[in-house]
N, C-alpha and C positions, 0 to 999 in steps of 0.2 A: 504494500500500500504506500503510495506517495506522500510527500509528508502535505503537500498542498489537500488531500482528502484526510490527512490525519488532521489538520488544524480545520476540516470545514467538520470532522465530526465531532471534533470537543465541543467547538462551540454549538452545536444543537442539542449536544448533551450536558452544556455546562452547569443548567439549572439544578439536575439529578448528582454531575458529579459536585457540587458544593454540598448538596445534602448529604451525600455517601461521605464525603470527607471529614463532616461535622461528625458525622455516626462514627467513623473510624477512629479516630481521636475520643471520643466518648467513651466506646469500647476498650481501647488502649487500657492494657495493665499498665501502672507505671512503678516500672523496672528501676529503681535506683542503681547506680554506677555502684559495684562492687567494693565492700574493701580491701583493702592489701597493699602490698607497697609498690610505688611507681618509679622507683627507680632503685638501683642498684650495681653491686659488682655479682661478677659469678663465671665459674667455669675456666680452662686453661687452654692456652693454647696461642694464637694469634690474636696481640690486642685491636680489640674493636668498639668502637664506642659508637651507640644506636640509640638515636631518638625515634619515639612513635606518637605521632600526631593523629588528630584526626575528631571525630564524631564520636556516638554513643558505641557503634564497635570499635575501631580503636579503646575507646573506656572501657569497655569488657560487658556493656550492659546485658542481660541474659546471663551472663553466670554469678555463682552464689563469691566468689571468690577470684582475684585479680590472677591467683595461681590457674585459676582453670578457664582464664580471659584470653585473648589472643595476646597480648608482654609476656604473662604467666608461659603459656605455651609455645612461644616465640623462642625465650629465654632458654628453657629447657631443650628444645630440638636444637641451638646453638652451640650451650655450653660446654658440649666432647669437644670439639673445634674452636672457640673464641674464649679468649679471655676478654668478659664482657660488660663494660662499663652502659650504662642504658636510662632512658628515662622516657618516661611516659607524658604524653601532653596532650589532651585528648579530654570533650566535652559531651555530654548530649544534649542534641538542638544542632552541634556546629553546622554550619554551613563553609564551603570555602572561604566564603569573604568575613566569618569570623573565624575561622580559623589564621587564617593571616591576620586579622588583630592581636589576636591571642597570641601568636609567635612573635609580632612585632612589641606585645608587651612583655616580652618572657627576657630573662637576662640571659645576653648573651654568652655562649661555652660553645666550644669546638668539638663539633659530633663528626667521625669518618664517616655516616652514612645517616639517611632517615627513611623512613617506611612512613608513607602517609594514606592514611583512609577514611576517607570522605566522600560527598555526594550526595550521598541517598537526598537530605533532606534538601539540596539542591534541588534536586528532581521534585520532589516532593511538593514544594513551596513556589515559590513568584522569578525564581533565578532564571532568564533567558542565557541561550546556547554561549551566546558572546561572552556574556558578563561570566558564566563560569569558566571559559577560557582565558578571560582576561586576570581572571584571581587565580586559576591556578599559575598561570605564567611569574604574575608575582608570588606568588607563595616559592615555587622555586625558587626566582632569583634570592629572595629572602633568606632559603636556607643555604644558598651560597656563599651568600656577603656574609650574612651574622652570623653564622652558625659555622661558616668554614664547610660544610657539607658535600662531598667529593662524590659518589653516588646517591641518588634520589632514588628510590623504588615506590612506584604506585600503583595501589589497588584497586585496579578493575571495579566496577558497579556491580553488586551482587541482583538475582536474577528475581525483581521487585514484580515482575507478572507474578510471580508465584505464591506472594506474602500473604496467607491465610486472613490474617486482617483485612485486606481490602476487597470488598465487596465488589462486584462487578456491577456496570463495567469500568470501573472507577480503575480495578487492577488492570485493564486492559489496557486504558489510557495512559498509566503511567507507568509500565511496562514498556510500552514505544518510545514513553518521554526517555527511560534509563537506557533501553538501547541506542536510543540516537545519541544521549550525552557518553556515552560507553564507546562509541565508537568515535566519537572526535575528542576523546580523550587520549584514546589509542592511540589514534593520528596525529595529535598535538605532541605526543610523548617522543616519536621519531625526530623531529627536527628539536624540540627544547633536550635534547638528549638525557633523557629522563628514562627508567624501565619500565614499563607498564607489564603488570601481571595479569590476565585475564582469572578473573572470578571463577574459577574453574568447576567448583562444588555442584555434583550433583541435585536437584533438588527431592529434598526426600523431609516431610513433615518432622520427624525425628531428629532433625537438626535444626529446627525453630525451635523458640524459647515459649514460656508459656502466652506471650502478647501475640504472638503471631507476627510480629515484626523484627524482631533481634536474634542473631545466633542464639543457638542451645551451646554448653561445651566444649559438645562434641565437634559442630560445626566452626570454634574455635580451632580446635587443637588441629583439623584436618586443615583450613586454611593459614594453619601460622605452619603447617608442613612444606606446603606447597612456596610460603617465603622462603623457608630456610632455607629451600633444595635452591633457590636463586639468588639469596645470598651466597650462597655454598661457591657456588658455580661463578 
């Protein structure tokens, strides 16, 4: 479908999807950000020092504990390999363009790499295509200049047709919006030389969390696999 007939069909459904949006957010568990520590040393081997940025996944939301969050699970599939200096920075709500406030209020330290995940609520919310390529461009640069950051790795838009919480056709709608921002995010990532990881995870209900919108654990620990094997690499 063209995106010229995807924008004539929002708007004839726009009435329906503000309703289903209000319900979804209504519906919504609200999952507090885990506790546990967000930052640390750990493990032997080649020193690496790793920032993790981003949204309420980045923050671990959905699981009971930071150990069983994507840093938690990150950390651990690293530590045979890195000696791993690390920190966590990551909200939920973020969007890109707070997420670059956030960073741009954070004191500056020199990280050899950062892992950033965000979007969803890009997609989710009022962000057009441009403006979220225009913040993540700065968001990069940002982690270059202050941060010192020498690899960027970003993650892929996870697969939001599927998210049990969004009623139809509400999920259909913004299932195209993620695929289209997922793909010129892709795009974007080749020339700002940045990695982009495709969201690889099967979708299977047993890896949402009980809101129907955030990893479960388990959906953690398999996604912070699939970084490590390209950290590794």
């Amino acid at each position: 479908m063209s995106l010229s007939i995807d924008a004539t069909v929002r708007t004839a459904l726009l009435p329906l999807l503000i309703a289903q949006g209000a319900l979804a957010r209504h519906r919504a568990e609200d999952l507090a950000e885990p506790p546990g520590a967000r930052a640390g040393e750990a493990g032997s081997g080649i020193p690496l020092s790793l920032l993790i940025t981003g949204d309420s996944s980045a923050a671990g939301v959905g699981a009971s504990h930071q150990s069983d969050a994507l840093s938690g699970h990150l950390v651990r599939a690293l530590q045979p390999d890195f000696r791993l200096t690390w920190q966590l920075e990551a909200k939920t709500g973020a969007t890109s363009a707070s997420t670059l406030a956030a960073l741009e209020a954070t004191g500056a330290r020199q990280f050899d790499m950062a892992v950033l995940a965000v979007g969803v609520n890009d997609v989710t919310g009022t962000t057009t295509l441009s403006r979220f390529l225009s913040e993540r461009r700065k968001i990069y640069a940002l982690l270059r200049a202050k941060f010192g950051v020498g690899r960027i790795i970003v993650s892929g838009l996870p697969p939001v047709r599927h998210f049990p919480l969004l009623p139809q056709p509400l999920r259909w709608v913004m299932g195209r919006q993620s695929d289209r921002f997922d793909a010129a995010l892709a795009a974007q990532a080749e020339y700002e030389d940045v990695d982009y990881i495709h969201f690889a995870l099967e979708y299977d209900p047993a890896l949402m969390a009980v809101d129907g919108f955030h990893p479960a654990p388990e959906a953690y620990r398999l996604w912070a696999h699939l970084l490590a094997q390209h950290i590794r690499a």
